[in-house]
C-alpha positions as CSV (number, residue, x, y, z in Angstrom):
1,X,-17.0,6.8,-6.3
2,X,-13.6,7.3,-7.9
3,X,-13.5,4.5,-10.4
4,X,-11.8,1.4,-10.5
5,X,-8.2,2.5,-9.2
6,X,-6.5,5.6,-7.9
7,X,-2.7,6.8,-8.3
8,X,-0.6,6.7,-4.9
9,X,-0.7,9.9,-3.4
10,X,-4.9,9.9,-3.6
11,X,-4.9,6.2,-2.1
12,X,-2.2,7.7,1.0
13,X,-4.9,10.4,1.6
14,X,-7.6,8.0,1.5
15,X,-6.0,5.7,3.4
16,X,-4.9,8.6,5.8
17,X,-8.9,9.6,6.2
18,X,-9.9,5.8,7.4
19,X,-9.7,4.0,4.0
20,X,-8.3,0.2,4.3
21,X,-5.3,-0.5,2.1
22,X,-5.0,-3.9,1.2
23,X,-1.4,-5.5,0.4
24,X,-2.5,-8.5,-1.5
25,X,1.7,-9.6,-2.8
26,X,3.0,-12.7,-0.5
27,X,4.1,-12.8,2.6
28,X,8.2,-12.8,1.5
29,X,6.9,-9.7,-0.3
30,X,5.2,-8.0,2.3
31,X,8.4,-8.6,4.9
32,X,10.5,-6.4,2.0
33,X,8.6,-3.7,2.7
34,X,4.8,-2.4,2.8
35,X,2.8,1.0,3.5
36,X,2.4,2.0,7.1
37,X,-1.0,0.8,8.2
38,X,-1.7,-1.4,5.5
39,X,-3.5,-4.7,5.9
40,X,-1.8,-7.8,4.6
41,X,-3.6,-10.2,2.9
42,X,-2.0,-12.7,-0.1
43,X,-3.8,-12.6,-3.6
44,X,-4.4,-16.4,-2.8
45,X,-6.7,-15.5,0.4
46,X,-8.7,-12.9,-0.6
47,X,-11.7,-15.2,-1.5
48,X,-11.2,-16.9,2.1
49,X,-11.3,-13.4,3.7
50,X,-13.7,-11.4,1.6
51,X,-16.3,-11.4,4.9
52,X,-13.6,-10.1,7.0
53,X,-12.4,-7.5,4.3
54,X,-15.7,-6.1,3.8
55,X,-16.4,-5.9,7.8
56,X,-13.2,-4.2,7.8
57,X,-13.8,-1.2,4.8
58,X,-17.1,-0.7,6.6
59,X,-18.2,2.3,4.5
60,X,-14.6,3.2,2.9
61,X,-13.3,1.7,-0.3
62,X,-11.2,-0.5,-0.4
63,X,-7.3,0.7,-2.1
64,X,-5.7,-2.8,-3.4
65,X,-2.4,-2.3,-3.5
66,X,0.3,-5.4,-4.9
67,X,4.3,-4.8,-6.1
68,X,3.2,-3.4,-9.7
69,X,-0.7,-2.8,-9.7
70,X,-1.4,-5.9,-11.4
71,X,-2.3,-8.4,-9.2
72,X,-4.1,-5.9,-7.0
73,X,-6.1,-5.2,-10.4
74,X,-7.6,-8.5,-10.6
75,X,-8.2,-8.8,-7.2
76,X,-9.9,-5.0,-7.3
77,X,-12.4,-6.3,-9.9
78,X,-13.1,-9.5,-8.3
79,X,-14.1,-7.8,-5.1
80,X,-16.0,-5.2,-7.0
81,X,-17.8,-8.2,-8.7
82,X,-19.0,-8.6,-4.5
83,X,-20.2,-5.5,-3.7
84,X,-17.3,-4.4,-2.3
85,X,-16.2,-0.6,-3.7
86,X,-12.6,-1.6,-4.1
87,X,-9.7,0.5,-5.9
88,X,-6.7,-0.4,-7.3
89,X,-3.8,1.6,-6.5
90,X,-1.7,2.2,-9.8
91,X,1.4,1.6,-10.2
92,X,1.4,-0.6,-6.6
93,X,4.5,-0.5,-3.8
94,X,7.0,0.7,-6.9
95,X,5.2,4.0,-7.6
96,X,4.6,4.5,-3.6
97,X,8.4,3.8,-3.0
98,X,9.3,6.1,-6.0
99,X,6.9,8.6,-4.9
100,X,8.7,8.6,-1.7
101,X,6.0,7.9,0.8
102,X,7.1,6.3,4.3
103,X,7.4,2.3,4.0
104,X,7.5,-0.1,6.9
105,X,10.2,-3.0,7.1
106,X,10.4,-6.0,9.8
């Protein structure tokens, strides 16, 4: 295990080798822009869906990802707290816009 969160470019690759990035911001800030291939999910619903989420990692971690890091934080720990090997990603969609990484808009 990595720890409890990873910078952007080691969530991408992780992500790029089967890893589930979760968006957890809200659903007018998902539409501004999110990380191709990400699954969206609002902070508020994580509980709801934790069955789902977990089905979905399978055996990868999970890379929590929110506008700043720190809602994706919280929600990192509290699916931690379910077994769940979860990570957030520092720094969240600012860093992985200022890092310069593809982005996908609707």
């Amino acid at each position: 295990m990595f720890g409890s969160s990873v910078n952007v470019r080691t969530a991408r690759d992780l992500h790029a080798g089967g890893a589930m990035l979760l968006d957890v911001r809200t659903k007018p800030e998902w539409r501004t822009g999110h990380a191709p291939g990400a699954d969206h999910v609002s902070m508020d619903s994580v509980a709801q869906r934790l069955e789902w989420i977990a089905r979905r990692a399978g055996d990868e971690p999970v890379l929590v990802i929110c506008r700043s890091g720190n809602r994706s934080g919280r929600v990192a720990g509290m699916l931690r707290r379910q077994g769940v090997d979860a990570r957030n990603v520092r720094g969240g969609m600012i860093a992985w816009q200022r890092a310069g990484f593809d982005v996908v808009t609707r």
